[in-house]
C-alpha positions in Angstrom: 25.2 33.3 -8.0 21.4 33.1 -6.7 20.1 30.2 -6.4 16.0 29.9 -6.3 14.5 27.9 -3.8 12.2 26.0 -6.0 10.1 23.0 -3.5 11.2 20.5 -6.4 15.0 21.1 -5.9 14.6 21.7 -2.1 13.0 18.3 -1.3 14.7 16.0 -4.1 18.0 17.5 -2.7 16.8 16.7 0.6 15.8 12.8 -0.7 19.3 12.0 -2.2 20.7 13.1 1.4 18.1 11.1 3.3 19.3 7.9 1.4 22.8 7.7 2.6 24.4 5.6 4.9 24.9 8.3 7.6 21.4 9.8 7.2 19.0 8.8 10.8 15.9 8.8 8.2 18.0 6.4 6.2 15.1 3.7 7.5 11.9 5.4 7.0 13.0 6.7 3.9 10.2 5.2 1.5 7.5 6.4 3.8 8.5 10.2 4.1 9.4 10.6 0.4 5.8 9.5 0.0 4.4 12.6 1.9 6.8 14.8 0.7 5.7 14.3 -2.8 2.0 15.2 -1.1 3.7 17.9 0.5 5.5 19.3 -2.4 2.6 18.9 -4.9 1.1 22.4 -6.4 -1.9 21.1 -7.1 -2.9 18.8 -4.2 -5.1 19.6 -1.8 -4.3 21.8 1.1 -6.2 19.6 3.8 -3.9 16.9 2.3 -0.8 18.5 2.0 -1.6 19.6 6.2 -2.2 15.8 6.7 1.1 15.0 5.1 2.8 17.8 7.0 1.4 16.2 10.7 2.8 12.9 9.6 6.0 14.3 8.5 6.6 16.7 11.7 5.9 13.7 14.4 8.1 10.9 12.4 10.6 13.9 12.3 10.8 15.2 15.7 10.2 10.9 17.0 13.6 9.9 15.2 15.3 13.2 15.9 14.8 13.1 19.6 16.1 9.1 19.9 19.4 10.5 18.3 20.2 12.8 20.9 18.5 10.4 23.9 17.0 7.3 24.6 14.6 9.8 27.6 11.5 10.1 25.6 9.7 10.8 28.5 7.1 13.6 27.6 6.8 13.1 23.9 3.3 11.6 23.2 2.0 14.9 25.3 3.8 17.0 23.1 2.3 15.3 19.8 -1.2 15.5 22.1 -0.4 19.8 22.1 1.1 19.8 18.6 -2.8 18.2 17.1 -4.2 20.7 18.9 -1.8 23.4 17.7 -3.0 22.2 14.0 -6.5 22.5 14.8 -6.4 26.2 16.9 -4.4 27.3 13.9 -7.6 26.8 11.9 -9.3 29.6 14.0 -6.5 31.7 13.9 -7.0 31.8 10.2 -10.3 33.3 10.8 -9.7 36.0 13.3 -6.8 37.5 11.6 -6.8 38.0 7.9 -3.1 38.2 8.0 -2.5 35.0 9.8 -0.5 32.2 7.7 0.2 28.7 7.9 3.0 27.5 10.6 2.5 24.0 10.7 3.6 23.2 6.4 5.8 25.9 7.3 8.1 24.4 9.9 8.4 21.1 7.5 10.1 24.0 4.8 12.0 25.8 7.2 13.6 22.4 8.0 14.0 21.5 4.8 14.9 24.6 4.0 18.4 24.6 6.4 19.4 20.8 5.0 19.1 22.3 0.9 21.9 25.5 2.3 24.0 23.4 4.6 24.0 21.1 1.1 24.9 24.0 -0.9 27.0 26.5 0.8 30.0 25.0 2.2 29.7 27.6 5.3 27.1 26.0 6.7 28.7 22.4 6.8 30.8 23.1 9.7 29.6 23.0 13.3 27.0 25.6 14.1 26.8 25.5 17.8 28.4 29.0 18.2 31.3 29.5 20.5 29.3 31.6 23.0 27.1 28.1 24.2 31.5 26.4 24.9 34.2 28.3 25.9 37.3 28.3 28.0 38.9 31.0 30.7 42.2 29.1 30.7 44.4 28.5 27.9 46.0 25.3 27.4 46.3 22.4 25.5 43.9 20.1 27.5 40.7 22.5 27.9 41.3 23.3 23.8 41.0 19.4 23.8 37.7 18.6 25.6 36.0 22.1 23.6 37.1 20.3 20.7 35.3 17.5 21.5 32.7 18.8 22.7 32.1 20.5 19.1 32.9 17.3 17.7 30.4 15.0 19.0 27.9 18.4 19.1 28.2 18.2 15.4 27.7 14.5 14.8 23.9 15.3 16.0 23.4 18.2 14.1 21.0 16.6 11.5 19.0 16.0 13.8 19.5 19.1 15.9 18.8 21.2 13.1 15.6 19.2 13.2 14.3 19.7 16.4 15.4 23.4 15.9 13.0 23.4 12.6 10.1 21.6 13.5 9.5 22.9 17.7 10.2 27.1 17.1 6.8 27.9 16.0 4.8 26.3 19.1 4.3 28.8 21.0 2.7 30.8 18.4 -1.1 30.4 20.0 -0.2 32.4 23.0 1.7 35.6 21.0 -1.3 35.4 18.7 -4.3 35.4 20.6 -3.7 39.2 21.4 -6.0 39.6 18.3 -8.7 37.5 19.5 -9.4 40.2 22.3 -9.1 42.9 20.2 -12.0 41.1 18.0 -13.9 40.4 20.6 -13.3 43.5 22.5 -15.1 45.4 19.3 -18.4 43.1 19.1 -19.2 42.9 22.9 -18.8 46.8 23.2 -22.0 46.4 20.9 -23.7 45.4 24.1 -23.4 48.5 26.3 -24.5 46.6 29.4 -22.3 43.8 29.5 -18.1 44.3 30.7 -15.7 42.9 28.5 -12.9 41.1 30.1 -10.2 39.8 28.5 -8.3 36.8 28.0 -5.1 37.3 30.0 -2.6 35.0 30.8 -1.8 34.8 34.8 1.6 33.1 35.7 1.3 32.2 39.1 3.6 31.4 41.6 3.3 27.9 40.7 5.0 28.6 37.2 7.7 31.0 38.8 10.3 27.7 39.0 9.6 26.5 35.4 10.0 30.5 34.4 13.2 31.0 36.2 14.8 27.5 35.2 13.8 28.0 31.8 15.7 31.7 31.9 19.0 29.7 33.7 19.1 27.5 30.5 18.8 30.2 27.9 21.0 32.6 29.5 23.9 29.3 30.1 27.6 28.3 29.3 29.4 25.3 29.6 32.8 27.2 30.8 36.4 25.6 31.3 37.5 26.4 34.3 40.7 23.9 34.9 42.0 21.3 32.5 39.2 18.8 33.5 36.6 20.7 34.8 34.0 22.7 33.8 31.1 24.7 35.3 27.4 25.6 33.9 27.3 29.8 34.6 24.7 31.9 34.0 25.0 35.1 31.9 23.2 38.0 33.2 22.8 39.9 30.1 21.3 37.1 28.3 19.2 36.4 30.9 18.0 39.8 31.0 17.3 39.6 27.0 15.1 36.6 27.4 13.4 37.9 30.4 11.5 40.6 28.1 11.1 38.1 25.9 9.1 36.1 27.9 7.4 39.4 29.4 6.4 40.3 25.5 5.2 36.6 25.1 7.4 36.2 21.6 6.5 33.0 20.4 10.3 31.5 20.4 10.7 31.5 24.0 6.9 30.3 24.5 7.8 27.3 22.4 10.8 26.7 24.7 8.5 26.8 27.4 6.3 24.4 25.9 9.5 22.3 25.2 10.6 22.2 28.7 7.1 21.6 30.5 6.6 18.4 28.2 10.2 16.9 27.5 11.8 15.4 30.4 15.2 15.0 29.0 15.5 19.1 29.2 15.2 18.7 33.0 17.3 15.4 33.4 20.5 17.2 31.1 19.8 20.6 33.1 19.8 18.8 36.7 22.3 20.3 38.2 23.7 21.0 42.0 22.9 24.5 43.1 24.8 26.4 46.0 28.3 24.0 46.8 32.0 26.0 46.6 33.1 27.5 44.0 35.8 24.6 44.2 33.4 22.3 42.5 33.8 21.2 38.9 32.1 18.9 36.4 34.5 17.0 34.7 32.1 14.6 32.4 32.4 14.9 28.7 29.7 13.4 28.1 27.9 15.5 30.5 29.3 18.9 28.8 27.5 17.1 25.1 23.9 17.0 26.6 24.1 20.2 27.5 25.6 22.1 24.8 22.8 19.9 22.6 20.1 21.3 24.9 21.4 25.2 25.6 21.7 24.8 21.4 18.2 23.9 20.6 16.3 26.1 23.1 18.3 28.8 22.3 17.7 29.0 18.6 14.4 28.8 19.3 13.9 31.5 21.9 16.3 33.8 20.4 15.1 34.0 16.8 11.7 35.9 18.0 14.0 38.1 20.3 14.5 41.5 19.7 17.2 42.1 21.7 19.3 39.3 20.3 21.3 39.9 17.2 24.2 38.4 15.3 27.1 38.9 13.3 27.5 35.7 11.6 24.5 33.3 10.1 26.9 30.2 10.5 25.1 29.5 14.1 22.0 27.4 14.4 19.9 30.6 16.3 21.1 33.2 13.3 20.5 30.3 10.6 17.1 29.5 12.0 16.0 33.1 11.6 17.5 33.2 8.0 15.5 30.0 6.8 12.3 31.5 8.9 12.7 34.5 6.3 13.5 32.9 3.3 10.1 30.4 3.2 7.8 32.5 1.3 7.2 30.0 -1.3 5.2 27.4 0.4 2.9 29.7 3.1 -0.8 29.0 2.9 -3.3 32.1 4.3 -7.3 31.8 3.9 -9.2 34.4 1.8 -11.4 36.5 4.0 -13.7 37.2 0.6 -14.9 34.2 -0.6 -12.7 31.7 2.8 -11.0 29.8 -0.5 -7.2 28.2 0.8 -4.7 30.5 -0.7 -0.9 29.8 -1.5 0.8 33.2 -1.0 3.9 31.8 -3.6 6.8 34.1 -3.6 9.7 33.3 -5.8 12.7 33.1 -3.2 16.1 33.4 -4.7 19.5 33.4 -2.1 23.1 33.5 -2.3 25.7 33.3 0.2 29.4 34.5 -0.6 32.4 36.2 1.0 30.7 37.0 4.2 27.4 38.6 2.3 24.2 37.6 1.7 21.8 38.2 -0.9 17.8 37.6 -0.9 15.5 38.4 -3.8 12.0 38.4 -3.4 9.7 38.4 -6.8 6.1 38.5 -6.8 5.2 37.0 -10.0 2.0 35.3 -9.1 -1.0 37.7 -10.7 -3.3 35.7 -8.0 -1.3 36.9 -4.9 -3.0 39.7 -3.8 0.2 41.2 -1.1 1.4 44.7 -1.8 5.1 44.5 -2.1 5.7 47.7 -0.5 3.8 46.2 3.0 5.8 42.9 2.7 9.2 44.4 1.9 8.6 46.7 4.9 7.9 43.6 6.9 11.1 41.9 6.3 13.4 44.8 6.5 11.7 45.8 9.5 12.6 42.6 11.2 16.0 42.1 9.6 17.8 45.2 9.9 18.5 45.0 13.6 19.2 41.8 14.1 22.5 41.5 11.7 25.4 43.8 13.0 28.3 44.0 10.5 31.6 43.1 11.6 35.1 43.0 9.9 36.3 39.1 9.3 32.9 38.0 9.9 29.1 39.6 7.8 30.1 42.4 5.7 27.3 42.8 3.6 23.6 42.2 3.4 21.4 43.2 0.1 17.6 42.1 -0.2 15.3 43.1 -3.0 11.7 43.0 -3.6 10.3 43.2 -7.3 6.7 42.9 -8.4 6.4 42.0 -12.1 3.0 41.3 -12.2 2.2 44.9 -14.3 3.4 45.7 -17.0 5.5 48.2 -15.3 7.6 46.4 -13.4 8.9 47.9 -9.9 11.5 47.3 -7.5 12.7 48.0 -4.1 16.1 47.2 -2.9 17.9 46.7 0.9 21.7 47.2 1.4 23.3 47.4 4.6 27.6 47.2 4.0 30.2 47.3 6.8 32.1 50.4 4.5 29.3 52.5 2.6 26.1 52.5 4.8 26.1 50.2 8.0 22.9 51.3 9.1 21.4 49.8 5.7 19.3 52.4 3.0 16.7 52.0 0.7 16.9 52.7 -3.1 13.5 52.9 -4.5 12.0 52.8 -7.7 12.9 55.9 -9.1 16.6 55.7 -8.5 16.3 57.8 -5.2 17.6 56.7 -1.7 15.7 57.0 2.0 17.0 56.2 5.3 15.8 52.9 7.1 13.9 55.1 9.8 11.8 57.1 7.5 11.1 54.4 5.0 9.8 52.5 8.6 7.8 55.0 9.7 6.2 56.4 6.4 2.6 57.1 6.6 1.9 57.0 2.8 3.5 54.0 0.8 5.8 55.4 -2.3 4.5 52.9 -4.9 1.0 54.6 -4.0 2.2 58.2 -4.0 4.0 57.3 -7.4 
């Protein structure tokens, strides 16, 4: 059965929760219901509900971070980089009508992931994915430390999921200013006598060791190489993945970046020797934890703006955090280029989740949005359909649908992608008729128009 994200639901769900005995908000519990009520209001104020949103992401991230380590070195910095985020996002608004608001947003996307793992018994397990752990030997004793290694993994995963939530949109400054130049680039050529030059980013040779350790950490594996020992490896494809990532300047792996320039505990869990015999082994436990926390969080973050990554399973923090990235349309602010009025770009956001198969509905039912379903639902299929690949005992289905009932007529367009009947995914549009993913991609003239 669908189930509709309503903000009401989301955040009183996410209050009972926050109450318990086992919750690590337990204690400021009073204070943050108070700005989620801000935060959750329809009619309050945008500037307010920001405010509240600010509070909420540093008191967050603050009591997230002392779960996993008392190392806090590097955290007022990145509060310092995440008010200045808030403000630049302010011009962003203006230089590109299409812009929307990423710092409410993260709050929901967080929000978001504890209202599923609540509901859907699938995503109550451990979510650390078995590529981050894994043995080469059978037997009883490695099986025994993996096992624990998920097991205390998972006893941090409210606040993992957290620090996943609230840090994968940082980096979005540097993918986004691409559009300042192209603005700017159109009013100096006004002035035939003056050269344009623009804003580039130049990664010297001083930034080459923070590039390539950052790389090493996405593309790691804690691997079981004897009973007691382990090793950290590096896999080359995944390094390869993330290295055009980086080249592309996709906002996940810029907000890893950020994450490891400012947080010392990344460097102090990732310290490792370099260079002895193969011979050598870790053999720490507790050792193997930190870094499955860390290779969990920054790769989440990194991989869900990575083409080149995809997934057949949403039961893993970096596949979930790309599913609850998708499914807040309900909350996103944008500013009106016509009169520069705050806008709430509501979408009702329905989901279920069942026998390997998910289902999204997306109604526009809001006479004040202005979005042309067609552009949006091209959006969001255009980003999905590659990044799910269907797989026997594992995601066998995906169906999403977009329906405007603000007319009188109302119109639909519907996404299927199954393991059996059409893997590559089809459309079925209004009239009953079907079209390929590619041609429905690359149309020049939308069908709602031409109907």
């Amino acid at each position: 059965m669908l189930i509709e994200l309503r903000t009401d639901s989301i955040v009183d769900s996410f209050e009972n929760e926050m109450k318990s005995e086992e919750s690590i908000y337990r204690r400021d519990s009073d204070e943050i219901s108070k700005r989620l009520k801000v935060l959750s209001d329809t009619k309050e104020d945008r500037y307010n509900i920001v405010e509240a949103a600010k509070w909420l992401w540093k008191v967050f991230f603050n009591i997230s971070l002392k779960d996993i380590t008392s190392n806090l070195r590097g955290y007022r910095e990145l509060t310092r980089y995440f008010d200045e985020y808030a403000n630049y996002e302010n011009i962003l608004f203006a230089l590109d009508e299409n812009h929307r608001d990423h710092v409410i947003h993260s709050i929901w996307v967080m929000l978001i992931g504890f209202y599923l793992r609540k509901n859907y018994k699938e995503f109550s397990g451990s979510m650390m994915g078995p590529g981050i752990v894994y043995s080469l030997i059978k037997t009883q004793a490695s099986q025994k430390n993996i096992e624990e290694v998920f097991r205390s993994t998972k006893e941090h995963e409210e606040a993992l999921w957290s620090l996943i939530a609230l840090s994968h949109d940082l980096g979005y400054p540097i993918e986004k200013t691409a559009k300042a130049n192209k603005i700017m680039a159109e009013m100096i050529r006004n002035f035939g006598f003056l050269e344009q030059l623009d804003f580039k980013y130049n990664f010297t040779i001083v930034h080459q060791t923070s590039i390539e350790e950052l790389l090493n950490t996405l593309s790691a594996q804690v691997v079981w190489v004897s009973d007691s020992g382990y090793n950290v490896i590096t896999n080359s494809g995944y390094r390869l993945d993330f290295a055009k990532s980086f080249e592309r300047l996709d906002h996940g792996i810029m907000s890893a970046y950020l994450l490891q320039m400012y947080l010392d505990r990344i460097c102090e869990v990732m310290n490792r020797p370099v260079g002895l015999s193969q011979a050598y082994h870790e053999s720490s436990i507790e050792k193997a934890i930190d870094v499955a926390i860390i290779l969990t969080w920054l790769h989440a973050i990194s991989a869900h703006t990575n083409d080149n990554y995809y997934w057949s399973v949403i039961t893993v923090f970096s596949s979930f955090l790309f599913l609850c990235d998708e499914l807040d349309e309900f909350s996103r602010y944008t500013c009106s280029m016509k009169n520069k009025e705050w806008m709430k770009m509501g979408v009702r956001t329905e989901f279920e989740y069942k026998n390997n198969s998910f289902n999204i509905k997306y109604t526009f039912d809001n006479s004040d949005v202005a979005d042309d379903i067609e552009d949006f639902f091209r959006m969001k299929i255009s980003k999905i359909n590659n990044r799910y690949e269907l797989r026997e005992q594992e995601l066998r289905e995906i169906n999403i649908s977009c329906k405007d009932v603000r007319k009188a007529q109302a119109v639909e367009l519907v996404y299927k992608k199954t393991i059996t009947e059409c893997p590559k995914g089809i459309i079925e549009t209004p009239d009953g008729s079907f079209e390929d993913i590619e041609s429905f991609l690359n149309r020049k003239v939308n069908i709602l128009t031409q109907s």
